[in-house]
N, C-alpha and C positions, 0 to 999 in steps of 0.2 A: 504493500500500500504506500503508495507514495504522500510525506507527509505535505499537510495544508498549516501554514506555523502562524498564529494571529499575533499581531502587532500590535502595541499602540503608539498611534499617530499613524502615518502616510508612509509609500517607497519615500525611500532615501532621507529616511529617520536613522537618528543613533539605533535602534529598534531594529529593523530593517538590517544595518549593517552587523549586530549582532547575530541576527539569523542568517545570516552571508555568513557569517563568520562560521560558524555549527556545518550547516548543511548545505552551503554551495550556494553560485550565483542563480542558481537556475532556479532558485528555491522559491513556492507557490505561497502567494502572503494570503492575508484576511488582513485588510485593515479596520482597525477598531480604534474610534477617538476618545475614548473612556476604559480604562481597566475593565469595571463591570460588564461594559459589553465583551471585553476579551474573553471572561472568565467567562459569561452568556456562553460565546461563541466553541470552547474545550466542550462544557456542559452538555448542547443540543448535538455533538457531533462535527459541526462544518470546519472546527479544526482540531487538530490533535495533538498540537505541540501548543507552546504560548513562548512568550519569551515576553517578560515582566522585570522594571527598574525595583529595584528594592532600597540600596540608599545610595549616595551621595555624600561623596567628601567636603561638600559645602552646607549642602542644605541639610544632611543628616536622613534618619530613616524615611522611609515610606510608609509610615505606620499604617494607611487603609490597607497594603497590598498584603502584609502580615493576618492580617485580618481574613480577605478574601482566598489568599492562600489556605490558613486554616478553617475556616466555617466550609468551604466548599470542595476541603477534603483531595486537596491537589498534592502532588508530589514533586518535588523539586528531583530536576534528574541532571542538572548540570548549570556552571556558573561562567559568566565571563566579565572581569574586568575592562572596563572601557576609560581610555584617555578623552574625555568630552571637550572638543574643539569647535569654536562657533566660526565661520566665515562669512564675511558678505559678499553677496554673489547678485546679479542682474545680466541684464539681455547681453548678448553681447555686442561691441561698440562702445558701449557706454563707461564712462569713468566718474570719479567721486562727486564730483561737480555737476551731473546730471541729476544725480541720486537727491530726489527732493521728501521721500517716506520712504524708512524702511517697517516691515511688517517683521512680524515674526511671537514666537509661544514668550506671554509675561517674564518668564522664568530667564530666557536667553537674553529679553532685552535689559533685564536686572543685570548680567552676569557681563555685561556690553555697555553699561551706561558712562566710564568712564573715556573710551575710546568715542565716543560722540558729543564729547565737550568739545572734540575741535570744530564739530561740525555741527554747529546753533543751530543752523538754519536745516536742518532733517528731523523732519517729526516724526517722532516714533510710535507705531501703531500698535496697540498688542491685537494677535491675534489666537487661531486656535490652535496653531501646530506649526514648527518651522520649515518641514518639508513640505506640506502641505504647500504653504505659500510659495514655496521657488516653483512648487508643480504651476500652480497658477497665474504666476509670473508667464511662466514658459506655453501657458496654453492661450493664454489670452492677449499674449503680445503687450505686456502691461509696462511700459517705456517710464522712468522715471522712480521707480519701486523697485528696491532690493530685499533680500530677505536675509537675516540671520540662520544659518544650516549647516547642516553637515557638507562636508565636501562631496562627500556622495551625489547627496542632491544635486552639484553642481553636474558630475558626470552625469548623472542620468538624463535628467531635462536639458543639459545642455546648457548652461548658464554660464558665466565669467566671472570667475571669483574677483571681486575687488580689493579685498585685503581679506589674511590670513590669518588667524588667530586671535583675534579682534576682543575675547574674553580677556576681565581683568586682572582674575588668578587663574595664572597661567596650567599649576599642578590640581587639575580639578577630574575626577576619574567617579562611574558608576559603577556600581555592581548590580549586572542583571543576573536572574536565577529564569531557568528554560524549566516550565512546569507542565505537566501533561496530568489526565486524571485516570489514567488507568497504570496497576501498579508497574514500575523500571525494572527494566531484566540486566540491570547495571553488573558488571563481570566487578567480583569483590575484588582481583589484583588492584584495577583500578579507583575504586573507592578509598580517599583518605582523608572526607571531609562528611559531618552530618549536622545538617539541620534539625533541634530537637525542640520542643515545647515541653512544657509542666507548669505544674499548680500544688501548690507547697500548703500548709497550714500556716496558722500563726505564732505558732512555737518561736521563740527568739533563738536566732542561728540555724533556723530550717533551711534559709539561701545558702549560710555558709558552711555547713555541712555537705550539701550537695555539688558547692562547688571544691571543696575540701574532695569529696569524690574524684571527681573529671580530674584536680590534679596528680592525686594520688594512681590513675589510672593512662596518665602520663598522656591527656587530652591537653592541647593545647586549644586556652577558648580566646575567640578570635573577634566576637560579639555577642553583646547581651542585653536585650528589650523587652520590658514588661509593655503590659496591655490590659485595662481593667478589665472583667469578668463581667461583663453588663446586666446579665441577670442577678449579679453577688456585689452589692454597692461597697467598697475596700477589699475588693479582693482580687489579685493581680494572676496571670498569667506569665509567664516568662519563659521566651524566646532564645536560644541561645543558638550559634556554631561552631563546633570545634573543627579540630585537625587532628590528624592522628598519622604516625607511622608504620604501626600497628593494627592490621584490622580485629584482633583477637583482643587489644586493650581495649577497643569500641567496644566490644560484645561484652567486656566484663562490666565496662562503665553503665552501660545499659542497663544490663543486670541490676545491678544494686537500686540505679536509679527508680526504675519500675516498678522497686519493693518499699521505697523511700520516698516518691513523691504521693500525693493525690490524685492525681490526674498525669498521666505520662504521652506524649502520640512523636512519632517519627514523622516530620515532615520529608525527608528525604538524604537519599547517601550517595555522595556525588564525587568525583573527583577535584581535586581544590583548583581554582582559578587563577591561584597569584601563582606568577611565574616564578 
């Protein structure tokens, strides 16, 4: 079965070139301009793969997608780190002095707002998505509007990158996780990283016993995010990652954990991403 991998945002998203990244150029998207519809989309069948932003070295977690991960019971089967690089790009012919609106998603024009001090006179639009807009550029012949994007975007539609880099902190990286909802036939060699959830009581040092565990079992934890329990007003969930070089100290850590926490569930056991 050849996979259908749903995006969010448009071709030639950071999104997009993650799933290039996984499964090749040729690879068949769904685009989806909201998470929830993504997660719609794994649900009803029309695709089987997803590939989902979880956080950011600026703005920090993704806290709805944790969420939507866990309530709708997906499996995390693989991660990839991303250098997020914003360029501006328009028709081609045209140079800086043409460029009267640049369009592009809130998020990139924040991440860009210092490089357009030199440039007063370019009002900046927000819109819905950044590839989206160089598509529309590119389709509508739209002379005078640039868009904030991935470079991709520019191959694709065919656009001319203006300037390069154009973000203000320059070391800015996401970590997507590729989730599917039927369970990973993942080869254990490969597996040396897992996505774990739990729900602890309120005993004092319930956290730090369990994390006393992971290190005792020679997990190295790489992230950790609580999440209220919405039906239990003070009472948290907690998210964690490790690493391991060991797949046999996973199984031990686990062990204990599942007999020590409240609530235990595996999101997923993936190979690690950081290179």
């Amino acid at each position: 079965m050849k996979n259908i991998v749903a995006i969010q945002g448009a071709e030639g998203s950071n999104h997009h070139k993650v799933a290039r990244n996984f499964y090749g150029t040729s690879v068949q998207l769904k685009e989806c301009m909201s998470f929830d519809v993504l997660v719609d989309c794994l649900l009803d069948n029309s695709a089987n793969i997803g590939v989902m932003a979880l956080e950011n070295t600026i703005a920090g977690s993704i806290i709805p997608n944790y969420a939507l991960i866990d309530r709708n019971n997906l499996h995390i089967v693989g991660e990839e780190y991303l250098n997020i690089h914003h360029h501006l790009m328009a028709l081609k012919g045209q140079n800086m002095n043409d460029i009267k609106e640049v369009w592009s998603h809130p998020m990139a024009l924040q991440q860009c707002k210092v490089f357009f001090k030199k440039y007063p006179q370019i009002k900046l639009v927000e819109d819905v998505d950044t590839a989206e807009v160089a598509k529309r550029i590119a389709k509508e012949n739209l002379l005078g509007i640039a868009a904030i994007a991935p470079k991709i975007a520019a191959e694709i539609f065919d656009l001319e990158v203006l300037e390069d880099g154009i973000q203000t902190i320059k070391d800015n990286s996401t970590r997507f996780v590729i989730v599917q909802t039927s369970t990973p036939n993942n080869n254990i060699d490969q597996i040396n990283k897992a996505s774990l959830k739990f729900q602890l009581n309120h005993k004092r040092g319930s956290l730090a016993a369990i994390l006393n565990v992971l290190s005792d079992c020679k997990m190295n934890l790489t992230k950790i995010q609580s999440l209220p329990v919405i039906e239990t007003p003070w009472k948290y969930s907690f998210f964690v990652d490790v690493t391991f070089d060991d797949y046999q100290d996973y199984e031990k850590a686990k062990a204990i954990i599942e007999i020590m926490a409240e609530e235990f569930k595996i999101l997923g056991t993936y190979k690690n991403g950081r290179k």
